[in-house]
N, C-alpha and C positions, 0 to 999 in steps of 0.2 A: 889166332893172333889178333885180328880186326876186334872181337869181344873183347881181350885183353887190353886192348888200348883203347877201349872203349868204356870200360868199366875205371883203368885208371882216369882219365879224364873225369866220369863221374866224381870219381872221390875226391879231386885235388878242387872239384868246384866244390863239394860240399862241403871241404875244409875251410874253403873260402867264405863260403854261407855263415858259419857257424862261429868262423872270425868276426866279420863283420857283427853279427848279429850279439857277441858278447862284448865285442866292444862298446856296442851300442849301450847293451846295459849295463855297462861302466861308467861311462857317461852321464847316465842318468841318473846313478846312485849316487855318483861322484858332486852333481850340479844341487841335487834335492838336500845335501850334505854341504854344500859349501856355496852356495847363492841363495842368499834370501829373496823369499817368497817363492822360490823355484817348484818348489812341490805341492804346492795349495791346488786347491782343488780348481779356482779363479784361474791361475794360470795355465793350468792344462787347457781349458777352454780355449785361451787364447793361444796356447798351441798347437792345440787344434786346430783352430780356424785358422792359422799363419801358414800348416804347413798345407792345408787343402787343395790351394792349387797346383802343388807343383804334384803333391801325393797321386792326386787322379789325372795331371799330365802324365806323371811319368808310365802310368801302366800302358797307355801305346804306345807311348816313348819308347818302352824298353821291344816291344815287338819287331817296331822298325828298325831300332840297333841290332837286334840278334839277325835281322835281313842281310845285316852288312851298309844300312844307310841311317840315316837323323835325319832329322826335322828341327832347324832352328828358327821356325816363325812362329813356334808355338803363343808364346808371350804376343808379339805383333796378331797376333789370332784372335787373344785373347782380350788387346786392348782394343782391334776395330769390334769386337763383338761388346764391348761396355760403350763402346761410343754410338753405335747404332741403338742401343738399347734407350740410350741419353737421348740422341734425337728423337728417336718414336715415339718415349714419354712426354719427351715437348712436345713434342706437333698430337698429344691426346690423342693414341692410341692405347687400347686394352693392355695392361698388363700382359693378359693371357695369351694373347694375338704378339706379342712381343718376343716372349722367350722362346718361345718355338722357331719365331723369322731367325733369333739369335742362332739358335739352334743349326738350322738349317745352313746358315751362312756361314757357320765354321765347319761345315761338313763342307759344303762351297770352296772354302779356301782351300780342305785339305786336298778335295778334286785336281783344284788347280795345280799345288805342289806334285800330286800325284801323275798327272799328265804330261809334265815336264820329265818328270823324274821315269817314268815307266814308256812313256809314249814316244819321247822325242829323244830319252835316252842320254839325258843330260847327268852331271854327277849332282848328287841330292845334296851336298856342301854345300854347292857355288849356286842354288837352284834355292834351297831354303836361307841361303844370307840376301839373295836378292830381295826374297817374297819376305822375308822382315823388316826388311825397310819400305818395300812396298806397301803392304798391309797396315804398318803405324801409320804412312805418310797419306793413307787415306783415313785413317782414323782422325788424325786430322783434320784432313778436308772436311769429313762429315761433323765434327763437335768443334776443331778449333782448340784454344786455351782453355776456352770454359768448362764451368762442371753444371752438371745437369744433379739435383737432389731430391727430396719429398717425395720416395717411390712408396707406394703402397705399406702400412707399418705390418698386415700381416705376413707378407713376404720377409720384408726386413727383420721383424721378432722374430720369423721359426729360422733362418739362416741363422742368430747371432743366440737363438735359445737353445734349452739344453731340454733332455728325454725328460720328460717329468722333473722328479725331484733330484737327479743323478747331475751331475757333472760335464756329461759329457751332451757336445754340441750333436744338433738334431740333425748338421750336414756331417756328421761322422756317418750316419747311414748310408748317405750318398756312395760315401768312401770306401764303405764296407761291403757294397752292392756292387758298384762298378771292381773293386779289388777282385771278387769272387767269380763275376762272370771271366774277365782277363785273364784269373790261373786257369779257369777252368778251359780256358779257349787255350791258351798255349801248352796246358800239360796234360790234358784229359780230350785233344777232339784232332783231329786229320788237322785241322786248319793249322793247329800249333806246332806238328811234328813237319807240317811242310817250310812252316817259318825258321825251323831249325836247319831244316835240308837244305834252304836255300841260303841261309848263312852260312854255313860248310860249304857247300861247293853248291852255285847258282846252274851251272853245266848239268854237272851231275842229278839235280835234282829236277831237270826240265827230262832231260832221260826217264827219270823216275815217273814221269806223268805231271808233275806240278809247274803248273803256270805260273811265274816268278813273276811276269808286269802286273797281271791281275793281281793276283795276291799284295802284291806291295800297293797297288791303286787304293784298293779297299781300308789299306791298312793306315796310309794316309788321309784317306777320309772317315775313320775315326780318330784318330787324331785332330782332327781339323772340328771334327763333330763335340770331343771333349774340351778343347780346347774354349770353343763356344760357351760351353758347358759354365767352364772355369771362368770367362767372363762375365756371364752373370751372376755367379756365384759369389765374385769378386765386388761387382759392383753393389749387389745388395746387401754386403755386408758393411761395407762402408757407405753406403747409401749416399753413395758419390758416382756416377759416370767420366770418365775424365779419357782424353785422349790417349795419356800414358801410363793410363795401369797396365800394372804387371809387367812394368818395362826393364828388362834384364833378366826376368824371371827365367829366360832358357835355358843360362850357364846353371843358377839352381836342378832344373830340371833333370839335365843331363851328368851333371854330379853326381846327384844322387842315385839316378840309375848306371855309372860304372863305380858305386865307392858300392852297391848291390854284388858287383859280381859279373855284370855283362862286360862281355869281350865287346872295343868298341869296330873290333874289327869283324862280329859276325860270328852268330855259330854257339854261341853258349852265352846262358843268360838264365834264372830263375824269378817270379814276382817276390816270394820271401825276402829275399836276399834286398829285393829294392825298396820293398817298405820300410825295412833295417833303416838301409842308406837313407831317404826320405825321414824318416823317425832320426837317427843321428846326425842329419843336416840341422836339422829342424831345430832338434835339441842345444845343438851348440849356437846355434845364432840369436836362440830365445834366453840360453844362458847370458851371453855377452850382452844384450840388451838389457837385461836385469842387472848386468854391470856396468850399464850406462859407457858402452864401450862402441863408438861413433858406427855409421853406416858404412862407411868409407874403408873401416878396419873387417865388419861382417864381407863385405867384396873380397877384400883379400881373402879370409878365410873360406870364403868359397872356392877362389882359384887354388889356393894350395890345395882344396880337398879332390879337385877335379885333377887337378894333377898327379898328389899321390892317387887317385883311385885307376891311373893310367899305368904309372910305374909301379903300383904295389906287386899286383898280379905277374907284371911282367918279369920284375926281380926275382918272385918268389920262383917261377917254371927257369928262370938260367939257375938259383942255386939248386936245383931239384937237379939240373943238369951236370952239373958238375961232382 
């Protein structure tokens, strides 16, 4: 019976998957067919590079959701890790000496969430709305209002260039690197099938032998580590440091990884399914901007999507039930 209800769960997620992911390219035929300049080759680039940060947040993102916890300082992570970068280049420090401290400090932060979150045993909500406000408000501290610019041009040329003569942007590798280790760790290694265990039942899978704080410590600190990542990525593409990049960028995040398919309560969750969502975020915000349709309006359209990707799911297992 357990294999039975095992197997059906499988399939109502891959129904999910497969939704999603046709939606997606409806969307996209739909936008390349009715917004101009939608499908040029020029603006893939730049949707590429729009949707990068949140793309390679959310693949730990989605890890620590399937635990049954978030991470909302992702953004706040990602802007103290552009604003230290800002200062170190002021104060003539090595490039090379720079991205790695970057590095390191967002592996730092995710520590921190993680210690609260595993150690002290706090709820990882009320724990990552703190350390977001905390983490800008030092950002901050360390840069202020200003912006820091003139970073090195061959950094700045390969983040905003493409593979040779092809279209696509040279941090799409990034993308495609980090994308393939993440499935590979949640659907192909112990590490993955313990993240599932512990999102099903955290009890249960301590029985099972799996260490539930450690595991989520770790998982928090790459998070914290890509997050890093994403603000330098961020800053050299705009070859601007500023205190508040990538400021909101979490609701994105977290959109996109349940408009995927992850339960945000823990327990199911695929990478596929959230590149979709990432990919169909992405797509319709780059549409609207091609239709010169305000910031203010792309917000909204983020929360409605974060919202249906809450009720989709949920509607669809009550009429299953009925």
């Amino acid at each position: 019976m357990s294999a039975e209800l095992t197997a059906t769960r499988v399939a109502r997620f891959a129904n999910w998957n497969v939704a999603i992911i046709a939606i997606t390219v409806v969307v996209l035929i739909v936008a390349a067919a009715t917004v101009d300049n939608f499908g040029t080759s020029q603006n893939f680039g730049f949707l590429v590079l729009d949707v990068l940060p949140i793309a390679i947040i959310a693949l730990p993102m989605t890890l620590i959701i399937v635990t049954g916890e978030i991470d909302l300082s992702v953004a706040s992570t990602l802007g103290l890790s552009s604003a230290v970068l800002g200062y170190l280049w002021n104060a003539n420090q090595p490039i090379e000496t720079i991205i790695p401290l970057c590095l390191l400090l967002g592996a730092v932060l995710g520590a921190v969430n993680g210690f609260f979150v595993t150690v002290l045993g706090l709820p990882s909500l009320a724990v990552t709305i703190g350390t977001l406000a905390l983490y800008r408000g030092l950002a901050f501290v360390v840069l202020g209002d200003s912006a820091v610019a003139d970073f090195p041009p061959t950094y700045t040329d390969w983040v905003t260039g493409t593979i040779g003569s092809t279209p696509f942007p040279n941090v799409l590798i990034v993308v495609v690197v980090l994308a393939v280790v993440f499935a590979v760790v949640l659907h192909a290694t112990p590490i993955g099938r313990a993240v599932f265990a512990v999102g099903a039942s955290e009890q249960a899978a301590r029985f099972a032998g799996v260490r539930p704080g450690r595991l989520k410590f770790w998982l928090y600190v790459a998070c914290g580590l890509v997050s890093g990542l994403a603000g330098v990525l961020w800053t050299l593409r705009y070859s601007s440091a500023r205190a508040d990049n990538g400021a909101g960028l979490e609701l994105a995040v977290v959109a996109a990884v349940l408009l995927g398919g992850v339960s945000i309560f823990g327990g199911k969750g695929a990478l596929p399914g959230v590149i979709a969502g990432v990919v169909l975020l992405g797509s319709l915000q780059n549409a609207l901007r091609l239709s010169d349709v305000s910031n203010e309006a792309l917000n909204v359209v983020t929360g409605v999507l974060l919202i249906a990707s809450v009720l989709g799911p949920n509607l669809a297992n009550r009429l299953r039930r009925t």
